[in-house]
C-alpha positions as CSV (number, residue, x, y, z in Angstrom):
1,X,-18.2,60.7,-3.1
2,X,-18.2,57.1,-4.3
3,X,-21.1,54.9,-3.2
4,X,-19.6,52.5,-0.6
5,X,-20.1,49.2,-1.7
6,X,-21.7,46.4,0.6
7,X,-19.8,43.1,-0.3
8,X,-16.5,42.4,-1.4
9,X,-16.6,39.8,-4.1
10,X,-14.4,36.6,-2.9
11,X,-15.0,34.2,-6.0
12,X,-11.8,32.3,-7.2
13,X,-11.1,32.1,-10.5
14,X,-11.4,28.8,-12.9
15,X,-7.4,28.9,-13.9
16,X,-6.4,29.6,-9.8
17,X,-8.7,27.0,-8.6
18,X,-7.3,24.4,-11.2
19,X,-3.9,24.9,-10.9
20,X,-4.5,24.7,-7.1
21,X,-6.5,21.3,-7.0
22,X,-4.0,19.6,-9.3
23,X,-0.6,21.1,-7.9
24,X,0.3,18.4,-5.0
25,X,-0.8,15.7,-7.3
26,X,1.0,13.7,-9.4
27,X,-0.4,11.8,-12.5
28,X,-0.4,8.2,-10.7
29,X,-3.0,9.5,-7.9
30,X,-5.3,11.0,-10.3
31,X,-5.2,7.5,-12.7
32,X,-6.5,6.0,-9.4
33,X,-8.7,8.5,-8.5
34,X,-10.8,7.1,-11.5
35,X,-10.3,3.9,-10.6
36,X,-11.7,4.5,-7.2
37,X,-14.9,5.8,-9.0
38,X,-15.3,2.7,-10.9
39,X,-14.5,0.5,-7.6
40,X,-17.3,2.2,-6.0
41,X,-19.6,1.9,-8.4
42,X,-18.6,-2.2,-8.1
43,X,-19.6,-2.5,-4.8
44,X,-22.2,-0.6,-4.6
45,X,-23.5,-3.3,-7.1
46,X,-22.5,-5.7,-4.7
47,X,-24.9,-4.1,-2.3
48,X,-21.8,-1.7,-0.4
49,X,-21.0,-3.5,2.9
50,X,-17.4,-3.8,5.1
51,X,-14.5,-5.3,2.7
52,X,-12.8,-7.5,5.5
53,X,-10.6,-10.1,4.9
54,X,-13.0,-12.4,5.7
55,X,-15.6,-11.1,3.0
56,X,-15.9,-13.7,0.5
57,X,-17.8,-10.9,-2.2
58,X,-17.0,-12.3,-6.0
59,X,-16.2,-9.2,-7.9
60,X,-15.8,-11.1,-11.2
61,X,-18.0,-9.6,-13.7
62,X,-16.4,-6.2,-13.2
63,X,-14.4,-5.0,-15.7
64,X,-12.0,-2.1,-15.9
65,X,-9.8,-1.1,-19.0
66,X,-7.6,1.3,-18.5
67,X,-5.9,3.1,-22.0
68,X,-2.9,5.3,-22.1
69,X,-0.6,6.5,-25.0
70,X,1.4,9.6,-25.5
71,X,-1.8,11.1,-27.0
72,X,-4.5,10.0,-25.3
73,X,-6.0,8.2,-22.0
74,X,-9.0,5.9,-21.5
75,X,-10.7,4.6,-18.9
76,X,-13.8,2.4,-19.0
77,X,-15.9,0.2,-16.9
78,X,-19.1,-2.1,-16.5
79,X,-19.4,-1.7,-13.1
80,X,-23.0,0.3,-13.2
81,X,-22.9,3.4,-14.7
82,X,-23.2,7.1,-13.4
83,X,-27.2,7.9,-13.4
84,X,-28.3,11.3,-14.6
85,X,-29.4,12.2,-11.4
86,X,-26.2,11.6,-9.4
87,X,-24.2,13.7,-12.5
88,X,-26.5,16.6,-12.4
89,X,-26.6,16.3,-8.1
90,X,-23.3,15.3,-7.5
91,X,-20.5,14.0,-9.3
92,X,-19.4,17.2,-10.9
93,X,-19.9,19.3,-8.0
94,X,-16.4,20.9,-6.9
95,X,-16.3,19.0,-3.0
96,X,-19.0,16.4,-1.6
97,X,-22.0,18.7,-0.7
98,X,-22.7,18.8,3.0
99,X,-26.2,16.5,2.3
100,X,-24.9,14.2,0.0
101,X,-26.0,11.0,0.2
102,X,-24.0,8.7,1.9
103,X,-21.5,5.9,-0.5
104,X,-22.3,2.9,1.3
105,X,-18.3,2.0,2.3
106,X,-16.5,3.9,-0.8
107,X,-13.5,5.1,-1.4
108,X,-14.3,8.7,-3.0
109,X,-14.8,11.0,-0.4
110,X,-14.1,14.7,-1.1
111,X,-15.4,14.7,-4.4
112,X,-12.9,16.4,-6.3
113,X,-11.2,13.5,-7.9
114,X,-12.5,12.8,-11.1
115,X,-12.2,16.3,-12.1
116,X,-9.1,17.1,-10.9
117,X,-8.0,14.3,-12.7
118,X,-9.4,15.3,-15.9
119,X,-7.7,19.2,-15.6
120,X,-4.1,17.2,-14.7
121,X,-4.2,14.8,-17.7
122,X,-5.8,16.9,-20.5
123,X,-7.4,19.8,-22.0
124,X,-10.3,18.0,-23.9
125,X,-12.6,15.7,-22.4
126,X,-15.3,13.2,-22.5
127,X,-17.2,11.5,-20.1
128,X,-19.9,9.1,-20.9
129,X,-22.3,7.1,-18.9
130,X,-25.0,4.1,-19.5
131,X,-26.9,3.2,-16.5
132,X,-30.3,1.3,-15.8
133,X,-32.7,3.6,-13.7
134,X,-36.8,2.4,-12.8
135,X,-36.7,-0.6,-15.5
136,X,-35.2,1.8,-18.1
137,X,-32.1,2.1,-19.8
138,X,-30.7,5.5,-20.5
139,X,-26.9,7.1,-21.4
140,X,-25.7,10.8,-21.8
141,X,-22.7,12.3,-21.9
142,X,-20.4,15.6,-20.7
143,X,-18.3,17.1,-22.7
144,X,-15.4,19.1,-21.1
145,X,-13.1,21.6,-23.0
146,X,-10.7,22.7,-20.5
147,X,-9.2,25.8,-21.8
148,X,-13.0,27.0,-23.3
149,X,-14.6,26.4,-19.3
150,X,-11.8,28.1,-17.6
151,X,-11.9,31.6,-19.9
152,X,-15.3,32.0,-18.4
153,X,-15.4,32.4,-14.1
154,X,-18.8,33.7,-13.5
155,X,-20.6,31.1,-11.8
156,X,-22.4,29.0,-12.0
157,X,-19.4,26.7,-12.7
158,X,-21.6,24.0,-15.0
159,X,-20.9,21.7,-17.6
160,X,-23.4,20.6,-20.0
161,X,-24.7,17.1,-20.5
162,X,-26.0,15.9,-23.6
163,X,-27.4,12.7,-25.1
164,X,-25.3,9.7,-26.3
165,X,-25.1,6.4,-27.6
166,X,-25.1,3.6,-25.7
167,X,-21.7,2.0,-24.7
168,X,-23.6,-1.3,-24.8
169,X,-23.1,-2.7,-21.5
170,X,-23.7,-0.1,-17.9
171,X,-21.0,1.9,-16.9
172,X,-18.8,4.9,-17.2
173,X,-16.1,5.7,-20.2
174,X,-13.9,8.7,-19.8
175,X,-11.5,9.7,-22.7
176,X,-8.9,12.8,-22.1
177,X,-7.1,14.0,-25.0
178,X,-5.2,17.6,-26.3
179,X,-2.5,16.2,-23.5
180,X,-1.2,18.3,-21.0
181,X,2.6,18.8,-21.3
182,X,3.1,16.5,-18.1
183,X,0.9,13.6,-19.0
184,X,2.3,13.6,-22.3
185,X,5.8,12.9,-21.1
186,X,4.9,10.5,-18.6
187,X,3.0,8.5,-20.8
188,X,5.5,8.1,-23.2
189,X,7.5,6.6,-20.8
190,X,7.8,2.6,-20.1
191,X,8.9,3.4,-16.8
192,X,5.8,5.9,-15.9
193,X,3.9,2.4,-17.3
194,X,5.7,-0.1,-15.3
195,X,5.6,1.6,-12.2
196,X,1.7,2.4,-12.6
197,X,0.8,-0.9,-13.2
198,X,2.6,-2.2,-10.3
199,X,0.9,0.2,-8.1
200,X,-2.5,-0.9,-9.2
201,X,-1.5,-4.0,-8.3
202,X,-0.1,-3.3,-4.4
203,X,-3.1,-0.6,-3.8
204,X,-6.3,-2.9,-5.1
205,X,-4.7,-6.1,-4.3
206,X,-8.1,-7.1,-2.0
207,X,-10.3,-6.5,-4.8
208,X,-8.3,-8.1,-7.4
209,X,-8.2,-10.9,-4.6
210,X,-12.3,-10.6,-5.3
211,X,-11.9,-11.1,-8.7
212,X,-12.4,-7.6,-10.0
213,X,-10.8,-7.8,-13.4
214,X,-8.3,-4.4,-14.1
215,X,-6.5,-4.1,-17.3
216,X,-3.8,-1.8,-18.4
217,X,-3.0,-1.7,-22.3
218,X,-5.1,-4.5,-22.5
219,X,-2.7,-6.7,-20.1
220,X,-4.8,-8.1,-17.1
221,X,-3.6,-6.9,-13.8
222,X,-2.7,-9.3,-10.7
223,X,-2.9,-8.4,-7.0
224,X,0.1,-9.4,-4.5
225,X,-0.3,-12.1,-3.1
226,X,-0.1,-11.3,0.4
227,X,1.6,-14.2,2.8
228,X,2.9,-14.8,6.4
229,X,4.6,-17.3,7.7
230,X,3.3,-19.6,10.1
231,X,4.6,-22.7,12.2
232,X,3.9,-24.0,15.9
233,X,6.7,-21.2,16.5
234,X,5.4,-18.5,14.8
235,X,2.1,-17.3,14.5
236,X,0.5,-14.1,13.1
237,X,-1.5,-11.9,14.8
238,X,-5.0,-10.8,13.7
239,X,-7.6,-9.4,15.4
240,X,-10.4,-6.7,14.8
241,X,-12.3,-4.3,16.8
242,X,-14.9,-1.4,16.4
243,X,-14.1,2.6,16.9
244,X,-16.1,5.4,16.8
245,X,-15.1,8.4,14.6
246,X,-17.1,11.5,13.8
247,X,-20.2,10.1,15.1
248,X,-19.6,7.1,12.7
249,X,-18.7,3.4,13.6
250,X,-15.7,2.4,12.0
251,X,-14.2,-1.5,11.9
252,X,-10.9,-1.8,12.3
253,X,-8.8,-5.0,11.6
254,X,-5.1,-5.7,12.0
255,X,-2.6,-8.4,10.3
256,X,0.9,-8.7,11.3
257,X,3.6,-11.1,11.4
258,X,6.8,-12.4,9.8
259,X,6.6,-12.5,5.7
260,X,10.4,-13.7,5.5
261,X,13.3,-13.9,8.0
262,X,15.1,-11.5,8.9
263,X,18.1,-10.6,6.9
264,X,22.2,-11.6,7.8
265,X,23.2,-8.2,6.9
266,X,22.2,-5.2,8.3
267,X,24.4,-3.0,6.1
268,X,22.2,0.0,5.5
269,X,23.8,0.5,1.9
270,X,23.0,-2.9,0.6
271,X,19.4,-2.8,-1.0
272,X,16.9,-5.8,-0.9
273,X,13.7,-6.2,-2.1
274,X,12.7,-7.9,1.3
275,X,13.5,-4.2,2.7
276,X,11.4,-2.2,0.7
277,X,8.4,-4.5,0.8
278,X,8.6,-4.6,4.9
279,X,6.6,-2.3,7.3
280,X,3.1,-0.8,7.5
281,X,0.2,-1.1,5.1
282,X,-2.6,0.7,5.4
283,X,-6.2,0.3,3.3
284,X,-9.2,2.3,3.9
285,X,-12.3,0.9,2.5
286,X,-10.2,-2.0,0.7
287,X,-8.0,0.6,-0.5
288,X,-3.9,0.8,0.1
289,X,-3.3,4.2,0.9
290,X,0.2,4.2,2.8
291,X,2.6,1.0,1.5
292,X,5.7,0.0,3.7
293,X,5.7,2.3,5.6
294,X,8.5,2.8,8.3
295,X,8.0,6.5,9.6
296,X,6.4,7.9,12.6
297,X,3.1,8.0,10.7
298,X,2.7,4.3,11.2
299,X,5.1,4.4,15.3
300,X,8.7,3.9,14.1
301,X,10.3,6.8,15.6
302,X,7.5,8.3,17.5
303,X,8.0,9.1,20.9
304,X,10.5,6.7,21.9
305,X,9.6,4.2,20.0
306,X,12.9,2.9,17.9
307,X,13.3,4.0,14.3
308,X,13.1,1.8,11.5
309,X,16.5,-0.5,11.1
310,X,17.5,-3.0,8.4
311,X,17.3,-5.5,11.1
312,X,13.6,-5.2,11.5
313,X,13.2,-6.2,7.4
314,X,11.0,-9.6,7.0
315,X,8.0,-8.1,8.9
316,X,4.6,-6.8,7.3
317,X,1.5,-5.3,9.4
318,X,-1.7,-4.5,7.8
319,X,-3.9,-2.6,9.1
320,X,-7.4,-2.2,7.4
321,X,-10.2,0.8,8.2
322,X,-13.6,-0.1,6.5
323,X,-16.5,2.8,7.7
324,X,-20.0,3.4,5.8
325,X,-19.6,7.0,5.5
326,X,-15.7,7.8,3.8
327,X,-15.5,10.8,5.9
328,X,-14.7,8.9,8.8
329,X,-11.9,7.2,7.5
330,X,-8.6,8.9,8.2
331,X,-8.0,9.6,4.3
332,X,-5.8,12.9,3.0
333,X,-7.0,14.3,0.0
334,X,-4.4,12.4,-2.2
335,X,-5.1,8.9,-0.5
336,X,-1.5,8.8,-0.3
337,X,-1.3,8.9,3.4
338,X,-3.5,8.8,6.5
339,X,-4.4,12.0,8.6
340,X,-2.2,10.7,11.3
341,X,-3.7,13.4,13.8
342,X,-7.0,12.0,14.1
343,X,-8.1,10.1,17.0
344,X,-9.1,7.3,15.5
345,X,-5.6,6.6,13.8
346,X,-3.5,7.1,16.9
347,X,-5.6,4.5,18.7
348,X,-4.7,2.3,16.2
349,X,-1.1,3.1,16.0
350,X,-0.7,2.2,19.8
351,X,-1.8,-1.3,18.7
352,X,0.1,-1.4,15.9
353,X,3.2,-0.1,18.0
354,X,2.7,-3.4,19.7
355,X,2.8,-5.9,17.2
356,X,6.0,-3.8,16.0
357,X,7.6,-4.2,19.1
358,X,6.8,-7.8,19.6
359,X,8.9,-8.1,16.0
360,X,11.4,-5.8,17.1
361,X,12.1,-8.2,20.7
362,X,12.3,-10.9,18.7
363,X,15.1,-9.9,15.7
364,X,17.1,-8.7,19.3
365,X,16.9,-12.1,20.9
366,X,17.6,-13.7,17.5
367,X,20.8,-12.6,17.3
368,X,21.9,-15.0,20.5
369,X,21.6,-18.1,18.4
370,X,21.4,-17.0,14.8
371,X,21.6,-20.8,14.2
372,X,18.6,-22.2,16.2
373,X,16.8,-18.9,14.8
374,X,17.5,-20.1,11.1
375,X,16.5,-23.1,11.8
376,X,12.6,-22.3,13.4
377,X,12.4,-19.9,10.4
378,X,13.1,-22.3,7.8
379,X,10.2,-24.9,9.6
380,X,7.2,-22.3,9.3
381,X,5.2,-22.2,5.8
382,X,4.0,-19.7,3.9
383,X,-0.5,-18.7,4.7
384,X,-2.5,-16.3,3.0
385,X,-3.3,-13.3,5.2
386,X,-7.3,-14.9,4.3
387,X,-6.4,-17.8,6.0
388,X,-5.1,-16.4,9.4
389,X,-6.7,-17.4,12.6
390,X,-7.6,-14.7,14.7
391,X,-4.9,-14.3,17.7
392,X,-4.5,-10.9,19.4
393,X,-1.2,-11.1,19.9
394,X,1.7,-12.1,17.5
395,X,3.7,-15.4,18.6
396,X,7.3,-15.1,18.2
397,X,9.7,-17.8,19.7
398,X,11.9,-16.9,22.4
399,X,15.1,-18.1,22.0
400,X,17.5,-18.5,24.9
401,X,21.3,-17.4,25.2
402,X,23.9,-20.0,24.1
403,X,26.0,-20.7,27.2
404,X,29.3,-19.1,27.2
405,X,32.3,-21.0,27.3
406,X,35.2,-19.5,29.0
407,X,38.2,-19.4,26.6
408,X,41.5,-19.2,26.5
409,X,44.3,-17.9,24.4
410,X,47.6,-20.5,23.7
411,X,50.8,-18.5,22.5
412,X,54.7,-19.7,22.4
413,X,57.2,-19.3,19.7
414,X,58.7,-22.5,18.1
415,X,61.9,-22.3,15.6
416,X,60.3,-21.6,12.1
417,X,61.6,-25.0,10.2
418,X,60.8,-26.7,12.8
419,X,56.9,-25.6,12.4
420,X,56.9,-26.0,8.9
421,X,58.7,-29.5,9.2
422,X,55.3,-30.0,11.2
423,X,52.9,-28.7,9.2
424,X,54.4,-31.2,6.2
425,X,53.7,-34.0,8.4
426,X,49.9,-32.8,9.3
427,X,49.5,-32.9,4.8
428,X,49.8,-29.3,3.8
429,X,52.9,-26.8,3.8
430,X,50.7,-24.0,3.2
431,X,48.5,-24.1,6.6
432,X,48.6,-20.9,8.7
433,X,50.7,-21.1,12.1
434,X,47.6,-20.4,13.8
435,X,46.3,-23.5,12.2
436,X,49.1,-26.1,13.0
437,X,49.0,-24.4,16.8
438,X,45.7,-25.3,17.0
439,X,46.1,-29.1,15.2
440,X,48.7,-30.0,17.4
441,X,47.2,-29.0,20.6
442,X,43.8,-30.7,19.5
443,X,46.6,-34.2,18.5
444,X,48.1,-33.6,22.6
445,X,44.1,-33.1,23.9
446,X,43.4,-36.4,22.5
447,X,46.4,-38.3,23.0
448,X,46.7,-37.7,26.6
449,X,42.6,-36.3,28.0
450,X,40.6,-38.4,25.1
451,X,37.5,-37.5,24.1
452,X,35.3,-35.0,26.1
């Protein structure tokens, strides 16, 4: 009879637990994945503190170079380097040990995504760091071959680190080559470029604002410049509170207002730029992790509320979450969305749900005196979201209902020639009998009423 064995072994293996980790990612979230590890490393020089709009932090001596061709990818920074201590402790670990020291107000927070960045882009890979620790200077470097790590699944699951050179300047280089088949397509492709380097742009636009310097192929990067207008009839909302979430204080601050006017045509197939840059923004830690958004994730549609229509375009709400500990923030893995379950979130989408409304009210009402409303639109000037005073609620204009004049409708029948004979007379053949009715009984108003 067979012994009976104690403990059924439950270890994944290497090739499961990277395809798994790198499956519902595409190649854009892992590109700023790294980023958000050099962004962190930034403000943590800066001494790592709430990024508010108010925050006046000068991020200007941080650099970061991003590198791509269809063979290889580069990343590399001076924000401060990766000290031996944290790689050995920490960065490489598979998920953010349950002890780990706290990132004072990053961005990383499952600590998975420099790796799985790394497995998604390539097969061969080099990380390198040069760091100041206790008055001395000291680099080292991992090396990372892919296919050579994953053959064996016996843990531990280490890499080695070795000595290197010094990059000349603290901070972190990462090179990826031996391309996987994905990346290599993708970053052959202007659009794939195009497209990532205008989503640098939208996601780190409030450290860009800070000065932080990002290139991409060597071409500096620029954040939008974020603006709503502002007049004695309209006024932005912006206001800020404190929350608690899993034990952790979180401050919460909230921008919203009119960034254009509304559009004159609502047709749904007709595409504007104004459309796709309206709805919800929202930036955890400094960092935009849902763009325009005009789901139920951010109340359009929820539970009564009205869906998102073409009418509501010209409006932009930001709303920023800025915590010590990351954990609290109501992050996904990807930070591509926000864990719209959590507390914390849907008390903050009820208040959002109100500045929304308060646009929605007013692009209703706007539509009794389209004239009057173009007018007040056209008054109000362009401020930086920096600039905003703090008001809790957004100021709209109300505008009234144009009285209604009771009409009515003139019809008779006149011999043809003789309506044309008339119509010579008044200067032009052509006009429309509709047009020389209404002539001639504006020539009989005057000749025998006058003028109103």
């Amino acid at each position: 009879m067979d012994e009976v064995k104690s403990h059924a072994h439950a270890y994944p293996t290497k090739k499961f637990f990277v395809r798994m980790i790198t499956r519902d990612i595409d190649l854009k979230d892992c590109i700023l994945d790294l980023i958000d590890n050099s962004v962190d490393n930034a403000w943590a020089e800066k001494g790592g503190h709430i990024m508010s709009l108010r925050d006046t932090t000068d991020l200007s001596d941080f650099e970061i170079h991003i590198n791509i061709t269809n063979d290889c990818f580069s990343i590399r920074d001076n924000c401060g380097g990766m000290t031996l201590d944290s790689a050995v402790d920490h960065a490489f670990n598979f998920g953010r040990k349950e002890f780990s020291p706290n990132d004072n107000y990053s961005i990383g927070v499952y600590g998975i995504g420099m790796k799985r960045a790394v497995f998604k882009i390539g097969r061969e890979a080099e990380v390198r760091s040069t760091y100041d620790e206790g008055g001395e200077r000291s680099s080292f470097k991992v090396p990372i071959n892919v296919d050579e790590w994953v053959h064996d699944d016996a843990p531990p699951w280490d890499f080695d680190i070795e000595e290197s050179s010094d990059l000349g300047e603290n901070g972190v280089e990462i090179v990826i080559q031996e391309l996987t088949e994905e990346a290599e397509s993708e970053f052959s492709s202007p659009e794939f470029l195009a497209d990532l380097r205008w989503v640098i742009e939208r996601d780190y636009t409030l450290h860009l604002h800070k000065g932080l310097n990002i290139f991409l192929n060597g071409k500096r990067l620029t954040g939008w410049r974020v603006e709503l207008r502002q007049s004695e009839n309209f006024r932005p909302m912006r206001a800020e509170y404190n929350d608690i979430s899993r034990d952790n204080e979180v401050v919460v601050e909230m921008v919203g207002g009119m960034v254009a006017p509304p559009p004159e045509s609502v047709d749904p197939d007709e595409d504007s730029k104004g459309d796709r840059l309206s709805g919800w923004y929202v930036a955890c830690n400094g960092r935009i992790v849902l763009a325009a958004d005009k789901t139920e994730t951010t109340g359009w549609g929820a539970e009564g509320f009205p869906s998102w229509h073409k009418q509501y375009s010209g409006f932009i709400g930001i709303v920023l979450f800025s915590a010590q500990n990351a954990a609290a923030l109501p992050l996904t893995t990807t930070k591509r969305n926000v864990n719209s379950s959590a507390d914390l979130y849907r008390r903050a989408r009820a208040r959002m749900q109100e500045v929304s409304r308060a646009w929605i009210d007013y692009t209703n009402q706007r539509k009794r005196d389209t004239e009057s409303a173009r007018h007040n639109e056209e008054a109000s000037r362009a401020v930086s979201i920096y600039d905003i005073a703090p008001r809790e609620q957004v100021q709209l204009p109300e505008i009234e209902k144009k009285p209604v004049v009771p009409m009515a409708n003139v019809s008779y029948s006149v011999p043809k020639t003789k309506l044309k004979k008339l119509a010579r007379e008044m200067g032009n053949v052509t006009m429309s009998y509709r047009d020389v009715g209404q002539k001639s009984f504006e020539y009989a108003y005057e000749d025998y009423v006058g003028e109103d």
